[in-house]
OpenMM code with the backbone's topology and positions (N, CA, C; nanometers):
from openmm import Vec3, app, unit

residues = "UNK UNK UNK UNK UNK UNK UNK UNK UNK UNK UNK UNK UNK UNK UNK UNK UNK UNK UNK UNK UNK UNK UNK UNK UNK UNK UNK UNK UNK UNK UNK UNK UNK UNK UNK UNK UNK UNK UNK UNK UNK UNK UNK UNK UNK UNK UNK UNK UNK UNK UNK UNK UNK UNK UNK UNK UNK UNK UNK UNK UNK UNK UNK UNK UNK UNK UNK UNK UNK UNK UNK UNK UNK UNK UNK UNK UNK UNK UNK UNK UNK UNK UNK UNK UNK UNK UNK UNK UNK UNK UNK UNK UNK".split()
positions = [
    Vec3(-6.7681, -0.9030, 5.3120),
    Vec3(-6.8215, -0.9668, 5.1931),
    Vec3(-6.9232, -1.0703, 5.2357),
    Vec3(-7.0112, -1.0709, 5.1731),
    Vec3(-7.1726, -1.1626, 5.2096),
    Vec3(-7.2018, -1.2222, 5.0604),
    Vec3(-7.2236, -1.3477, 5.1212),
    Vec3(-7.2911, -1.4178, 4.9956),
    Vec3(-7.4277, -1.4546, 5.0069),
    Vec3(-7.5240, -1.4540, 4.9133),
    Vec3(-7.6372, -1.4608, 4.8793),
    Vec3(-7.6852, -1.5188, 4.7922),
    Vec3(-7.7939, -1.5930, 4.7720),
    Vec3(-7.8132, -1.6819, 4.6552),
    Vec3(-8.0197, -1.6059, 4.6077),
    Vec3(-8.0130, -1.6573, 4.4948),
    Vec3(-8.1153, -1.5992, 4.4436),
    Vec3(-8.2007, -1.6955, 4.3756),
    Vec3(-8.2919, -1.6873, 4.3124),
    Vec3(-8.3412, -1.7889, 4.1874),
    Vec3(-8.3209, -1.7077, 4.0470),
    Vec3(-8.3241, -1.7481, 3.9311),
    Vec3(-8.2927, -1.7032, 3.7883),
    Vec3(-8.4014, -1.5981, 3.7976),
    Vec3(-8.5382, -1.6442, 3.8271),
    Vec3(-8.6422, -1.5662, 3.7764),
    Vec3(-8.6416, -1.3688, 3.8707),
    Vec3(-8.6360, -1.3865, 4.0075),
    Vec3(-8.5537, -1.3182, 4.1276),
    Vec3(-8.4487, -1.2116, 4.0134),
    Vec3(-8.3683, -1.2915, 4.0232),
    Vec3(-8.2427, -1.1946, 3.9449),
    Vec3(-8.2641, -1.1325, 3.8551),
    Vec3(-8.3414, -1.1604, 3.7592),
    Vec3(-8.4153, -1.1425, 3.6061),
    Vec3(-8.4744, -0.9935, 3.6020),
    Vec3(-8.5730, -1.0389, 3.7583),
    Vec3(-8.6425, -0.9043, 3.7724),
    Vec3(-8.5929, -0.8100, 3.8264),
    Vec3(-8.4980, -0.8138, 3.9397),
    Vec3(-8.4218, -0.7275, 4.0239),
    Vec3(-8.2629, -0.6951, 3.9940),
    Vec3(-8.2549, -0.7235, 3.8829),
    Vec3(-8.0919, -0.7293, 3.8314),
    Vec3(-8.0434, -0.5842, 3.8463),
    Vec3(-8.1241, -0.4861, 3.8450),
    Vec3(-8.0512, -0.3533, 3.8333),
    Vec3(-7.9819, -0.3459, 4.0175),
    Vec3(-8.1063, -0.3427, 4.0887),
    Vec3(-8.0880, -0.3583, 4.2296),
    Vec3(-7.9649, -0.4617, 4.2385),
    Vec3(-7.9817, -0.5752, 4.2205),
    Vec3(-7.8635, -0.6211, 4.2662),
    Vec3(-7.7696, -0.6198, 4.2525),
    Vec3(-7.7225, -0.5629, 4.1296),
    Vec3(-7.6491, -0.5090, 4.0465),
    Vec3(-7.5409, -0.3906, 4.1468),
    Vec3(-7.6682, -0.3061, 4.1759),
    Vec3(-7.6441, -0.2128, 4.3148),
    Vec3(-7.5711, -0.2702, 4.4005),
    Vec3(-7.6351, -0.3754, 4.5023),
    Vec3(-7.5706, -0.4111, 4.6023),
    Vec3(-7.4637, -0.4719, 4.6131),
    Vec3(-7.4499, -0.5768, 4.4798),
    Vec3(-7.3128, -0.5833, 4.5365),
    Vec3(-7.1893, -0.5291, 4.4813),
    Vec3(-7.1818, -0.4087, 4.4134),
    Vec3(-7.0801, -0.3140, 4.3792),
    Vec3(-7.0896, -0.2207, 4.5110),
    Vec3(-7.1982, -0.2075, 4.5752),
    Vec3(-7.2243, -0.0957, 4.7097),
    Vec3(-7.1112, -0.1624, 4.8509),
    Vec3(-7.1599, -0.3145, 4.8421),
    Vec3(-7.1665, -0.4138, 4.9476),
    Vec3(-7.0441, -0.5533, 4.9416),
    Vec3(-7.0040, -0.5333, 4.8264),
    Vec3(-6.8790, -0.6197, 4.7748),
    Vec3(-6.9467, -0.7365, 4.8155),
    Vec3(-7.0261, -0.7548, 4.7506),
    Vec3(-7.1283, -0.9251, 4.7754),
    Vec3(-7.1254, -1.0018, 4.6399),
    Vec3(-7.1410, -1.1033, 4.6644),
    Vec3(-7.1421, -1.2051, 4.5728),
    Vec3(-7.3230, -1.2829, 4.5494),
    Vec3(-7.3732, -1.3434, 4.4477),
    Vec3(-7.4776, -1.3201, 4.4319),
    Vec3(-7.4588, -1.4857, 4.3821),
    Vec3(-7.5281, -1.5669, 4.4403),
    Vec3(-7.5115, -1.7395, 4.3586),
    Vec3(-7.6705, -1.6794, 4.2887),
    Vec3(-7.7142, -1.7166, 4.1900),
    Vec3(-7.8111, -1.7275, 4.0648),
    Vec3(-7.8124, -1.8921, 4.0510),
    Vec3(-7.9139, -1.9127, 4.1401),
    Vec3(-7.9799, -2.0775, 4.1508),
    Vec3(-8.0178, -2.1008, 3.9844),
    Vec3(-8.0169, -2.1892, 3.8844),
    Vec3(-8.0480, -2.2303, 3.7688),
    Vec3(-8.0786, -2.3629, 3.7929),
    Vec3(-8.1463, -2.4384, 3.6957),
    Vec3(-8.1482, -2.5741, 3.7071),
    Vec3(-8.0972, -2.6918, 3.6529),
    Vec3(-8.0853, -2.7689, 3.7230),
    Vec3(-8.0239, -2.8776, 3.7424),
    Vec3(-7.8649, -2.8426, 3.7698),
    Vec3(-7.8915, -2.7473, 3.8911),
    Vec3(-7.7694, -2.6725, 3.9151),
    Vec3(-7.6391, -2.6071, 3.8202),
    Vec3(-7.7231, -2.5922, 3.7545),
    Vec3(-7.6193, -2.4884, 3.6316),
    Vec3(-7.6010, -2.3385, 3.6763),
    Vec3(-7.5200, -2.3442, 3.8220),
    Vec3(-7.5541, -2.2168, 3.8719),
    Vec3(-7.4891, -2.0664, 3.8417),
    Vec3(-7.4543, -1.9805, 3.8221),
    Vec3(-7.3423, -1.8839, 3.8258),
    Vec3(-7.3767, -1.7668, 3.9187),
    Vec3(-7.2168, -1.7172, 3.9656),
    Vec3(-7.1808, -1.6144, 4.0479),
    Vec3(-7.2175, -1.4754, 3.9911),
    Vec3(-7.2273, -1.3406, 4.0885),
    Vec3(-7.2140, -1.2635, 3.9929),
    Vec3(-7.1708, -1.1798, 4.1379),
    Vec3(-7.0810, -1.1054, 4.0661),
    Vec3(-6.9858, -1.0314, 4.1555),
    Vec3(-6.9365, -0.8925, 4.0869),
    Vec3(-6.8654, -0.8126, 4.1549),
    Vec3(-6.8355, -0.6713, 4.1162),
    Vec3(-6.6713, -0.7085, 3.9924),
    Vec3(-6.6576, -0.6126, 3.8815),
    Vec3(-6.5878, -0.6131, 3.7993),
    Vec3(-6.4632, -0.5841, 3.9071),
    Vec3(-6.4587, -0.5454, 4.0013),
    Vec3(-6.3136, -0.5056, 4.0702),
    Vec3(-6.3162, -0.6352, 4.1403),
    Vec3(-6.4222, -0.6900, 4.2054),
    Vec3(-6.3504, -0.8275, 4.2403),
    Vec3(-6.3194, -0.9522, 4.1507),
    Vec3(-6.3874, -0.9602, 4.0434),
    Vec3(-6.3335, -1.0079, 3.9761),
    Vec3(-6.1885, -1.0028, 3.9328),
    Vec3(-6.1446, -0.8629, 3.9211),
    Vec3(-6.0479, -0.8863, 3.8834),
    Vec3(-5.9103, -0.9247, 3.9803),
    Vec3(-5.9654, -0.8901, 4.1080),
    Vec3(-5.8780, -0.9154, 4.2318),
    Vec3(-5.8619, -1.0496, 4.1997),
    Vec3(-5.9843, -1.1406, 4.1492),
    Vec3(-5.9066, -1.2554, 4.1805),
    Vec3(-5.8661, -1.3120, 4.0341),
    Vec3(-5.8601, -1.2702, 3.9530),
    Vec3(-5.7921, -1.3156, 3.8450),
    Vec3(-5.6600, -1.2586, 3.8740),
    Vec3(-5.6318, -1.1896, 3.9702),
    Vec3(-5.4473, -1.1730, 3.9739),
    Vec3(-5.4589, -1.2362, 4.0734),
    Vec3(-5.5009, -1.2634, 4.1440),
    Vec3(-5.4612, -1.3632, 4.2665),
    Vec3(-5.4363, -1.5281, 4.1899),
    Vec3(-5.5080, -1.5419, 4.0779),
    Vec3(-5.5120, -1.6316, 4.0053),
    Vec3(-5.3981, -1.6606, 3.9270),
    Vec3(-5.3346, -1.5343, 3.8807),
    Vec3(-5.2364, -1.5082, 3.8018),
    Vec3(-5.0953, -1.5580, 3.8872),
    Vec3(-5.1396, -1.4815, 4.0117),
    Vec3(-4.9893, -1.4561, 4.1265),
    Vec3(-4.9834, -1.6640, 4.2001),
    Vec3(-5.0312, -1.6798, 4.1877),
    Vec3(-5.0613, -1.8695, 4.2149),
    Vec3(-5.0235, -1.9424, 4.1110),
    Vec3(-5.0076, -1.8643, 3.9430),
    Vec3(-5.0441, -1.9765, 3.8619),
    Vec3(-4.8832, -1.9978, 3.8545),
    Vec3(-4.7563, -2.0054, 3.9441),
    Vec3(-4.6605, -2.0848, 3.8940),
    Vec3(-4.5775, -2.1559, 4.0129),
    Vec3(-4.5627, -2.1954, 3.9955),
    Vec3(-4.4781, -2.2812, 4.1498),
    Vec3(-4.3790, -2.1515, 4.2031),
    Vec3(-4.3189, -2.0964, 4.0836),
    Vec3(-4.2213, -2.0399, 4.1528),
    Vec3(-4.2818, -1.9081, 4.2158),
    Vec3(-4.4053, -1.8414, 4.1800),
    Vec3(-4.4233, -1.7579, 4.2170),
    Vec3(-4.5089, -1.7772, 4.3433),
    Vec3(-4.5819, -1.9085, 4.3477),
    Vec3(-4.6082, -1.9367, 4.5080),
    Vec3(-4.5529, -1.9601, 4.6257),
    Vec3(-4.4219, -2.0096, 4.5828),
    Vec3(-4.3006, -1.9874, 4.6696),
    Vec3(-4.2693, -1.8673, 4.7173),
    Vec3(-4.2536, -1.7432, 4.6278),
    Vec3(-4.2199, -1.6493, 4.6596),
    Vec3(-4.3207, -1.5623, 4.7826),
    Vec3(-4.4163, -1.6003, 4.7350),
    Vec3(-4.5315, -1.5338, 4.8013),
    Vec3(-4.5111, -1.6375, 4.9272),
    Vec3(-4.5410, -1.7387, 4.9641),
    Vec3(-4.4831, -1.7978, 5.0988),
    Vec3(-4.4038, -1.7385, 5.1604),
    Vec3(-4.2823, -1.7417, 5.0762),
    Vec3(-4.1530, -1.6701, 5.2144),
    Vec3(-4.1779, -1.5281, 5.2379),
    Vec3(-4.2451, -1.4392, 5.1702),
    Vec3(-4.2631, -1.3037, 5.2085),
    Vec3(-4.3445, -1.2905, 5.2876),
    Vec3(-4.4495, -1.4087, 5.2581),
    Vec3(-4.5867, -1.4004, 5.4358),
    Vec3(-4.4684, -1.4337, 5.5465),
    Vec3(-4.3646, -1.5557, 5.5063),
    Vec3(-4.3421, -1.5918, 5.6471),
    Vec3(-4.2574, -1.4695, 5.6987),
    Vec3(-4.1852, -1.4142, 5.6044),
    Vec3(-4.1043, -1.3212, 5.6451),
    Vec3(-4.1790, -1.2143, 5.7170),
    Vec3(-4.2943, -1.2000, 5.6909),
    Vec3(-4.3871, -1.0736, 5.7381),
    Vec3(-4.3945, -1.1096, 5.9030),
    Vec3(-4.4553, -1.2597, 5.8846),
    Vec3(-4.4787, -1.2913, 6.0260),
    Vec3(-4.3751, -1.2910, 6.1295),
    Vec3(-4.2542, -1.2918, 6.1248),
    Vec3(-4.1319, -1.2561, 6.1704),
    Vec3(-4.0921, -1.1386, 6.2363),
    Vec3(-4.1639, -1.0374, 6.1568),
    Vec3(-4.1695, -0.9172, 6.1699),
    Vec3(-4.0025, -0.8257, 6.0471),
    Vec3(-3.9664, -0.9177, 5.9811),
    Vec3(-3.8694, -0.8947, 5.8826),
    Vec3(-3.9281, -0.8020, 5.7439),
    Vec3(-3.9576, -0.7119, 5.7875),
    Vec3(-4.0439, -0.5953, 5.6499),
    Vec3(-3.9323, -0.5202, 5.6337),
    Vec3(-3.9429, -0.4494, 5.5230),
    Vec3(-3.8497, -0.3229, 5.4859),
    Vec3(-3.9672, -0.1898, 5.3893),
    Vec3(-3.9632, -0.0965, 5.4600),
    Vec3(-4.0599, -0.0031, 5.3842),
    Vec3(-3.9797, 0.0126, 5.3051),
    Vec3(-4.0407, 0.0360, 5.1953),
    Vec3(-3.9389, 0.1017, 5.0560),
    Vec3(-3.9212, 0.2904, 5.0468),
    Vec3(-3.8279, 0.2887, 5.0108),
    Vec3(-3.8252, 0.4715, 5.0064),
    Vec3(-3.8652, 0.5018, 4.9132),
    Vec3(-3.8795, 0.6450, 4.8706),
    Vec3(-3.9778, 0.6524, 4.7430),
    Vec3(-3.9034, 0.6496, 4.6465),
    Vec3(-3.7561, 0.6219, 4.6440),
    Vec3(-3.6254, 0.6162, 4.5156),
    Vec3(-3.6910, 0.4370, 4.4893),
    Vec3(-3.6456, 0.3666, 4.6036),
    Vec3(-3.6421, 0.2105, 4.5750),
    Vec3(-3.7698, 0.2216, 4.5027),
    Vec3(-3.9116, 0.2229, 4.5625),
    Vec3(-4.0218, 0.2058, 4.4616),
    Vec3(-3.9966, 0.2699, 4.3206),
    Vec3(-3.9194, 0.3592, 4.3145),
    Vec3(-3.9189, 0.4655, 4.1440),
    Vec3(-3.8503, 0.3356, 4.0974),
    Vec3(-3.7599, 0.2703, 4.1744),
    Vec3(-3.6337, 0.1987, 4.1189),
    Vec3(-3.7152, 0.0675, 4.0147),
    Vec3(-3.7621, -0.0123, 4.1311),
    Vec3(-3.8682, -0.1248, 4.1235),
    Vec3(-3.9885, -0.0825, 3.9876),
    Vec3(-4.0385, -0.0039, 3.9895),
    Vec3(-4.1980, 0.0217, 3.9102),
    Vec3(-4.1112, 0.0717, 3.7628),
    Vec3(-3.9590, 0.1264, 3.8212),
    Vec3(-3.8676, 0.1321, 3.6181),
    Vec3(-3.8302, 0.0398, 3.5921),
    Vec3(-3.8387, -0.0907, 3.6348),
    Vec3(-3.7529, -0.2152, 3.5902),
    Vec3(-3.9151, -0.3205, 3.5422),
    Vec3(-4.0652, -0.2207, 3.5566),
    Vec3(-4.1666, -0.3459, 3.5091),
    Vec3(-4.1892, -0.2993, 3.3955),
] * unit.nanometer
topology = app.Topology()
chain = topology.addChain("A")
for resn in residues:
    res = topology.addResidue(resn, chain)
    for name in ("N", "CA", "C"):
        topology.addAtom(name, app.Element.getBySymbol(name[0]), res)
């Protein structure tokens, strides 16, 4: 992932192209405005990556959870799931 910055007028004209690259290139695009009124522009799939990353953060308890499963990872404490446990798990959401 590469970030890049542009000017308004730049983007205005080349929006299809860039448009291109960074759905091609998973890039992020800063759009210089003035008096720094700037905005991002990024691919609809990363966006949405991080609105659940946003989601998966937004509660204490669920940042906890996500902690002990990194640390547990780093441990080397994993369990693959069989394909019953996942049926089990994905009928209980």
């Amino acid at each position: 992932m590469s970030v890049f910055t542009t000017d308004i007028n730049n983007a205005q004209k080349n929006l299809s192209a860039l448009a291109d690259n960074i759905v091609a290139h998973n890039d992020h695009i800063i759009v210089r405005r003035p008096d720094n009124k700037n905005v991002v522009i990024m691919s609809e799939a990363e966006f949405n990556s991080w609105q659940e990353m946003v989601h998966l953060l937004s509660t204490e308890a669920n940042r906890q959870d996500l902690e002990q499963s990194l640390a547990q990872a780093d441990r080397g404490q994993t369990h693959t799931l069989t394909p019953a446990e996942s049926a089990h798990l994905h009928a209980q959401d």
